[in-house]
KETIDREN-289823 format. One record per residue (C-alpha): x, y, z. Coordinates in steps of 0.02 Angstrom, whole numbers, plus 50000, padded with zeros to 5 digits. Example, Ala and Ser with C-alpha at 12.3 -4.5 7.8 and 13.67 -1.06 7.14 Angstrom:
// residues 2
506154977550390506844994750357
END
This chain:
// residues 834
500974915949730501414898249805503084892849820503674875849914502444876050036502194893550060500814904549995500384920749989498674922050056498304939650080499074957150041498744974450082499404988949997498885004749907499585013449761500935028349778500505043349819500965052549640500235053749468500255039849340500615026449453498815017049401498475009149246496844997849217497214981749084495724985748965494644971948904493604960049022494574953549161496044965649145497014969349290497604983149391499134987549404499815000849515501465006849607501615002349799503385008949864504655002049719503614988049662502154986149526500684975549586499384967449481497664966449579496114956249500494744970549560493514957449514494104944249646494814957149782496634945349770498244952249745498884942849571500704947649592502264957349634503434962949517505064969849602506424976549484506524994949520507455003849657506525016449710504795023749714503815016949568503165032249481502095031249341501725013949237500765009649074499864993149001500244992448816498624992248733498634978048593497894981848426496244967648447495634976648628495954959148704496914960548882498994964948856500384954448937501594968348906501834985149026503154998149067503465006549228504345021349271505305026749438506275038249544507925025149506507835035649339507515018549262506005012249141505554994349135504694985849006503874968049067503184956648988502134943449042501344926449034499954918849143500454935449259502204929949281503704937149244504344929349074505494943849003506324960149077507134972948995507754989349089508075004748986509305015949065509795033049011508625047749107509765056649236508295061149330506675051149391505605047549261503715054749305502765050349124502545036149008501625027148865501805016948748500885010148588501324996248445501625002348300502024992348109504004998648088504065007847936505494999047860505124982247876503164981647939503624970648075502654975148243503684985548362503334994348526503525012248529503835019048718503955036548790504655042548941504755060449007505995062349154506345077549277508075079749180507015089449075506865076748934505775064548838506675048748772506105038248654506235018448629505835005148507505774989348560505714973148422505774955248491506964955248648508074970648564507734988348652508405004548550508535019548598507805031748486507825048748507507955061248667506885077948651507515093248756506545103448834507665115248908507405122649085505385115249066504835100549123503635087349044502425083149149501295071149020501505060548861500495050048747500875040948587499655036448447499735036048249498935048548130497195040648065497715034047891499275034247894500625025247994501415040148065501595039148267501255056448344501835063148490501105074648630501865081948784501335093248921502515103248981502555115049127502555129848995500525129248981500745121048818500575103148729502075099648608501585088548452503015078348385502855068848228504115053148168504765057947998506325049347945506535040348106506505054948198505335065548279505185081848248503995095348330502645102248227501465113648327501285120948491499295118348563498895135748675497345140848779497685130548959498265143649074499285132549218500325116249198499785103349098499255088849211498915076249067498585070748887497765056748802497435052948623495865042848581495255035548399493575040048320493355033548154494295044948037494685055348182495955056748322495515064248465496595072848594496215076748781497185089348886496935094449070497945105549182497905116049341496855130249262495345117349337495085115649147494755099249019495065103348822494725092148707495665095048507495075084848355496475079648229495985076748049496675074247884496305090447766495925086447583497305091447473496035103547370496095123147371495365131747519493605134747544493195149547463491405152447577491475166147729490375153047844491275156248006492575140548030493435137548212495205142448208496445126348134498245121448164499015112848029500625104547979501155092247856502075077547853502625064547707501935046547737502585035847597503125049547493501575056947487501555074947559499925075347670499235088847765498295088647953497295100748048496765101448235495525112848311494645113148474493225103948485492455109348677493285116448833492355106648986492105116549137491655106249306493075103649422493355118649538495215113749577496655105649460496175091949341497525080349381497005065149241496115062549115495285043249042494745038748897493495023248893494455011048758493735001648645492964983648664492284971248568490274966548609489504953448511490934951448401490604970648353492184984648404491294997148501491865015248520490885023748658491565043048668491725043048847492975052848936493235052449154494195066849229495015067549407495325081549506496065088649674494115095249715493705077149779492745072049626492685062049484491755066749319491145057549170490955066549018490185061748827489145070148705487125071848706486825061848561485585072848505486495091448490488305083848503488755096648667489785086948787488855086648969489125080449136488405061949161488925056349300489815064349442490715052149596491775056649742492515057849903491265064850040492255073150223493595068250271495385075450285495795073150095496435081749948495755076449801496235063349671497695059549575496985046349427495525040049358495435025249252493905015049170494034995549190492774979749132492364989448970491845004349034490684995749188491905000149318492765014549343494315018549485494855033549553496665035749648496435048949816497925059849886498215047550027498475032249938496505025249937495705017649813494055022349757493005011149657491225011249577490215001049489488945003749355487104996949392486384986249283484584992349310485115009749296486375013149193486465030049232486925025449424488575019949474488545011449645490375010849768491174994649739492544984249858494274986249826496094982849914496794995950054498294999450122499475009250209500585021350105501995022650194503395010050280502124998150394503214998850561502274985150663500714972550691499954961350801498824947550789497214944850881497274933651008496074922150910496814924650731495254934050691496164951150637497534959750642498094977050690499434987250596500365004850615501395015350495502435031350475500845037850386499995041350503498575026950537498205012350641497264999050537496384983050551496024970850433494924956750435493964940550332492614944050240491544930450144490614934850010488894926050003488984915249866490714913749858491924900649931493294909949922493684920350081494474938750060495564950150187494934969850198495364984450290493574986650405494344997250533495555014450538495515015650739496995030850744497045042550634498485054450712499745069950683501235058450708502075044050634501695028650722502795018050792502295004550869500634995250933500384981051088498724975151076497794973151297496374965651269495344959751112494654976751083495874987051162497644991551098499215004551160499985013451016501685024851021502255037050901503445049950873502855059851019503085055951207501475049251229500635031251235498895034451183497575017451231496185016451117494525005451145493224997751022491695007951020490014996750994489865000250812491544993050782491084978750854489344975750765490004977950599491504967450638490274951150691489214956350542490584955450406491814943250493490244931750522490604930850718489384929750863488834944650937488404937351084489984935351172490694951051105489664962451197488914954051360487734968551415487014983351340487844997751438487465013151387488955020551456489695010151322490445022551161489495019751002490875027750911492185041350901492835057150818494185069950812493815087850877494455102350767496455105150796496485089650920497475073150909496515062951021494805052750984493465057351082491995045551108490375048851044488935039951152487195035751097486595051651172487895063351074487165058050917486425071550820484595070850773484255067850591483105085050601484725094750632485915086350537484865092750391485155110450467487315116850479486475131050561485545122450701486885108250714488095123150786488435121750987487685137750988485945127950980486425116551118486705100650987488755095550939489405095050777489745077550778490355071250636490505050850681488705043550633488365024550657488125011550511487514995050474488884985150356488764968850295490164970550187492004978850197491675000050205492085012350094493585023450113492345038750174491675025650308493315022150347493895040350373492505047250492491395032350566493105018250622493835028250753494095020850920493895031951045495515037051178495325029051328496965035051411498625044051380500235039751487501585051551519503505050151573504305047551423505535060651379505775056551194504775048151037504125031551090504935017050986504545001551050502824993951151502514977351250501204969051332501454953451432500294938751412499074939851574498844958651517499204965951667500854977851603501474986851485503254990651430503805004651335505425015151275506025030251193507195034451080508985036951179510565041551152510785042951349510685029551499509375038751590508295040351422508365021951371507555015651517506215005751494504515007651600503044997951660501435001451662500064993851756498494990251651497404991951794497715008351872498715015451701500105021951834502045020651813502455004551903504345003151883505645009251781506904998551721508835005751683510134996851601510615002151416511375017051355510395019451175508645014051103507784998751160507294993151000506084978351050505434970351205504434953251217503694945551395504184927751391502544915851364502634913951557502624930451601504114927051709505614937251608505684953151498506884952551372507494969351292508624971651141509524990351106510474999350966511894996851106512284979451020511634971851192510324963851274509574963451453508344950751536507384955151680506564942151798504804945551889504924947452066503334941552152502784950852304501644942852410501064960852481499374964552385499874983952410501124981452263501374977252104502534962252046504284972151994505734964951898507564963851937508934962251812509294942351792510464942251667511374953451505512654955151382513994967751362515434972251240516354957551299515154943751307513804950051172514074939350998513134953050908514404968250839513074978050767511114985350823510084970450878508454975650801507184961250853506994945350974505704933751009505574919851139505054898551103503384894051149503974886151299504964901651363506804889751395507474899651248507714918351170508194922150986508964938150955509444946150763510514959950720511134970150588512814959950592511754947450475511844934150631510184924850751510624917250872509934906351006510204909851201509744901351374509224888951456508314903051561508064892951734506804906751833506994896451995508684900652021508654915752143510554921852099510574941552064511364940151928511654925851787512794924851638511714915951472512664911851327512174906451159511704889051142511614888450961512924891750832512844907550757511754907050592512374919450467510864923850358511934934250226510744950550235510284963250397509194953950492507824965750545506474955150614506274938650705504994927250744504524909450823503074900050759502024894950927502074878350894503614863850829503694857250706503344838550636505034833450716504914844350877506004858450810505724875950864504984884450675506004904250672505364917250539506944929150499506494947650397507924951850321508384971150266508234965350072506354961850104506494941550111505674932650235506814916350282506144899850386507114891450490507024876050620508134873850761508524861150885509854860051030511124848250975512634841151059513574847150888513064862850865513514861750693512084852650626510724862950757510104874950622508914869450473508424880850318506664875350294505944890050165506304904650108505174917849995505394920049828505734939049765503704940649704502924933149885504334942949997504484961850024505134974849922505954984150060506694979050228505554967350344504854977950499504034966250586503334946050588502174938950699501354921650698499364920150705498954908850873498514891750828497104889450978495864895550853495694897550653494084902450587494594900650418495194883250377494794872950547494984859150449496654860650420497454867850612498664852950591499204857350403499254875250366500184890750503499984906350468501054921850501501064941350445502234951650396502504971250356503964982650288504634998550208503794994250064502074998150120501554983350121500824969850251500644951150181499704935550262500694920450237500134902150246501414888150262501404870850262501954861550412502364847150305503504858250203504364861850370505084844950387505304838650197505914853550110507604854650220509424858050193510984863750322510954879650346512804884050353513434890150520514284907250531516024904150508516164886750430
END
């Protein structure tokens, strides 16, 4: 994803949190494509890189399908289903966008789909037949030949619901067939006949909701797969019955369905029977996979291999003993501790050598199969995420990794990993350091290894790195150890857990660790025999963990909690010596909105500063440490100057220096973010009023109380809700201060500015993302990595800055951008008003 300088260089996301929003590209080298917030992304599992974006819905993606061509060779075409009530059908060349057609008509969101090509019976031209099954208790259904989209047919189901479809065409014939779960207990078969489908049986015996059907070809065969929330897999065979009489014999026969159709004019008749029940999950059977086809050697292959997710944590892969034909248990993968919940897909990728599993909280599990042991399948690397709106991150001070927080829940960190071998250098999620009972707010990272995080309680929680962190971190980052940890104190936390019903991490030291003689033993692991259950134990990685890993062995433990908030926390500082911390509350009152400092020494209330009458939004320490600059929903700003005091008994405070007010303010709406130039003369604000604008010069040797700052910029109107602003740390090629502006609509938009005489000319539009590299949803946050150090290009420090950015959609993306680009791709921006 490159664009005029800009690339996308790294992205994090997992898939939605909802059934049928994974689907694997069969064939070698397929990708995965999954729904993160309302956008599909196509991952390369093999490479660990984030292919593309594709943005076009409105709302939660829900379900989405890879259209399965007839020669088993990786499709270009898919269609995706969301909560907009809208399916669209992409297709695609080299993995971009190259048509888009959006089929409207569901009054409900659409939860089911799939799709098949099928030889149109009039003409015998190749069409695309497409299902969809809504929550407005219907399944529509669509032809699509060249760029023309019809709408077909819409099945009612009454007061059910459909909660699975699958097409396919009777073996033989070229008939599509239809089946649909419904809520009932029952699969529906439909059959085209005339151009329309009609409904010929009614498949009984599940005794809950039908979680999902698949149709698979064997030879003469078709083969149908059906699992539900009676914990319970069925699979039917579909045949053709020979048009002679009935066998006469009394051999006992399993109990047939049968209908009939007319293919052609001829008047043929089918049967289906149930061919095994499979009985291994203990919980619902959410999906169900068949391995498809591939060619090997030039020769189709057609292994009868079926996978099978379900909410007991587990994965199971199922075939028949070649020998007796019973259908058995080979291999069984899954989820081990943890606060999960199970699985909501499975899929089979790289012709059945990988397979991928979808957990309740968004993970991704993957595993591969070994080549010495077929028989073994071995946990694999593959992208994480948050899955929900990513509120705010922070860079390490030496652009090593980065720390992010979101309304679900977690505080990650992600970091480099090289591959040995490779050249090619990957970002993964090595750390999950909070892991709370609240949504999280915001994060202000102290030290290296230590960070404050606020959330929607009244509590700043400070977390440390515990040893382990930090060895696996030099291990798969390829950093020293040496200066990470300077002594070997055993007071020092090897790791950290969560105690039953609590919120807070407590650390786990060397000596806390459990003997492996008891951990063998639940009985004498009890604190009735004097030994904790601890569930934290340490690990030697090389390589990015697991999702369990991540779960139970990244926690950092609690260091500290600070009190005197009197609402949710919404907004966290540090200043640059790290020496205080700034915080606020939600507010709708003066005396809630203050804002208050903390000393990172003592962890005491140092000051509290009053001034606006509703939520500080954001707060930045100006690179001198000399001002504070906060920004509220009150559509004002305040700066606060650092008063020195030469008496070692206190603690520096700060005075108000200077602020805005209904009269003087330029911004008429909430000023959501600010950010101050490298060289701390200048302060950019943005607000919902679509405007940034520059303000100072901020002379801290004046002693005057009070000081009035205007803008010094004209007012750049960005035509979207600006909801984020950054400055690079360093100008650009022609001494211009570099500004990254998040807008609402999810783009990201680079700017250059320079204090001009003529203010007209003072802004310069330098970049701006293209709908596949920016967000989906509104921009949260953007912070620029610090140029005194980059381990991965050092080569190019004068080329290439980097920057992050997170949103509402999920989703946090590393940027890289060039700082030639800066200066030659450059137009006006237009001033607000002209």
């Amino acid at each position: 994803m490159v664009a005029h300088g800009l690339q996308v260089a790294h992205v994090f996301c997992c898939p939605n949190r909802v059934r049928g929003a994974l689907s694997w590209n069969c064939g070698s080298g397929g990708l995965l494509a999954f729904g993160t917030s309302c956008s599909v992304v196509l991952y390369d599992p093999q490479k660990c890189v984030v292919i593309n974006n594709l943005n076009g819905h409105t709302a939660r993606v829900n379900c989405l399908h890879w259209i399965r061509r007839l020669d088993c060779s990786p499709s270009s075409e898919l269609v995706s289903g969301g909560s907009d009530n809208r399916v669209i059908y992409w297709e695609l060349e080299n993995n971009q966008v190259l048509k888009v057609a959006r089929l409207q008509g569901h009054e409900g969101p659409v939860y089911a789909l799939h799709a098949i090509y099928q030889s149109d019976p009039s003409d015998g031209v190749l069409r695309t037949l497409i299902a969809s099954a809504s929550s407005d208790s219907t399944v529509r259904l669509w032809s699509k030949k060249g760029p023309e989209v019809k709408h077909l047919q819409t099945l009612n189901f009454g007061d059910g619901c459909v909660l699975a479809v699958c097409l396919s065409v009777l073996p033989d014939t070229n008939v599509p067939i239809l089946a649909c779960g419904d809520d009932d207990c029952k699969i529906h078969l439909f059959i085209q006949q005339d151009d329309q489908f009609q409904k010929v049986l009614s498949l009984c015996g599940h005794e809950d909701w039908i979680r999902g059907v698949e149709w698979a070809t064997f030879g003469s065969d078709l083969c149908l797969a059906s699992c539900s929330q009676d914990c319970l897999i069925r699979v039917w065979r579909l045949y053709m019955r020979p048009t002679s009489l009935e066998d006469e014999d009394d051999s006992i026969k399993l109990k047939e369905n049968t209908f009939t159709l007319q293919d052609g004019g001829i008047s043929i008749t089918a049967a289906i029977t149930l061919e095994t029940l499979l009985a291994g999950h203990e919980n619902w059977v959410n999906s169900i996979h068949w391995q498809p086809p591939f060619y090997k050697d030039g020769v189709l292959q057609q292994p009868m291999k079926l996978l099978s997710a379900s909410m007991d944590k587990t994965m199971i892969l199922w075939s028949p003993d070649e020998e007796s034909g019973v259908w058995l248990e080979q291999v069984r993968v899954g989820e081990v501790g943890g606060n999960t919940l199970g699985f909501y897909n499975c899929q089979f990728g790289e012709n059945g050598t990988m397979i991928i599993a979808h957990a309740f909280h968004g993970a991704l599990h993957l595993w591969k199969q070994s080549i010495v042991n077929p028989r073994r399948w071995v946990p694999g690397i593959v992208i994480s995420g948050h899955f929900d709106g990513v509120q705010d991150l922070i860079w390490d001070p030496e652009g090593e990794f980065i720390i992010t927080t979101s309304t679900d829940q977690t505080t990650r960190l992600f970091a480099p990993w090289k591959k040995k071998g490779q050249s090619q250098m990957t970002w993964h999620e090595i750390a999950r350091p909070q892991i709370h009972g609240y949504n999280l707010k915001c994060l202000a990272l102290i030290d290296r290894f230590l960070f404050v995080s606020g959330a929607d309680e009244k509590v700043l929680r400070v977390f440390s790195a515990p040893r382990n962190f930090v060895e696996n971190f030099c291990s798969i980052s390829g950093q020293s150890l040496d200066h990470m940890l300077c002594d070997d104190d055993p007071d020092f936390p090897e790791g950290a857990t969560v105690p039953a019903l609590g919120l807070s991490n407590k650390a786990i030291f060397p000596g806390d660790l459990v003997p492996q003689i008891y951990e063998e033993d639940p009985l004498l692991s009890n604190p009735a025999f004097g030994y904790p259950e601890v569930i934290f134990q340490p690990a030697v990685l090389s390589e990015p963990p697991a999702e369990d890993h991540l779960l139970q062995n990244t926690l950092w433990p609690e260091v500290q909690k600070l009190y005197g908030h009197g609402y949710e926390i919404f907004c966290v500082a540090c200043n640059n010596s790290k020496t205080l911390i700034a915080s606020a509350c939600k507010a709708a009152q003066k005396e809630h909105a203050a804002i208050i400092l903390w000393s990172t020494m003592s962890w005491k209330q140092v000051q509290s500063l009053v001034f606006h009458t509703l939520t500080v939004t954001q707060m930045a320490f100006s690179p001198d440490d000399k001002f504070l600059l906060a920004v509220s929903r009150d559509r004002t700003w305040s700066l606060w100057k650092r008063q020195d005091v030469t008496s070692p008994e206190f603690d520096p405070f700060f005075s108000l220096f200077a602020f805005t007010n209904k009269i003087t303010s330029v911004h008429s709406r909430i000023i959501w973010s600010c950010d101050w130039s490298p060289d701390s003369k200048y302060f950019f604000t943005g607000s919902r009023d679509k405007k940034v604008v520059v303000w100072g010069e901020c002379n801290s040797n004046d002693d005057l109380v009070e000081h009035s700052i205007g803008p010094c910029s004209s007012v750049l109107d960005v035509g979207s809700s600006v909801t984020a602003v950054s400055v690079c740390p360093v100008l650009d090629l022609v001494h211009r201060y570099v500004v990254a502006v998040g807008l609402e609509s999810g783009k990201i938009c680079l700017y250059s500015w320079k204090k001009t005489n003529q203010e007209v000319n003072d802004w310069t539009r330098c970049i701006e993302t293209t709908p596949s590299q920016g967000h989906a949803l509104g921009v949260r946050k953007i912070a620029w990595k610090s140029c005194s150090g980059d381990t991965e290009e050092p080569h190019e420090v004068t080329e290439w800055l980097h920057f992050a950015s997170c949103g509402e959609d999920h989703t946090v993306k590393i940027y890289r951008v060039s700082r030639c680009a800066l200066t030659d791709m450059t137009h006006p921006a237009v001033p607000h008003g002209c």
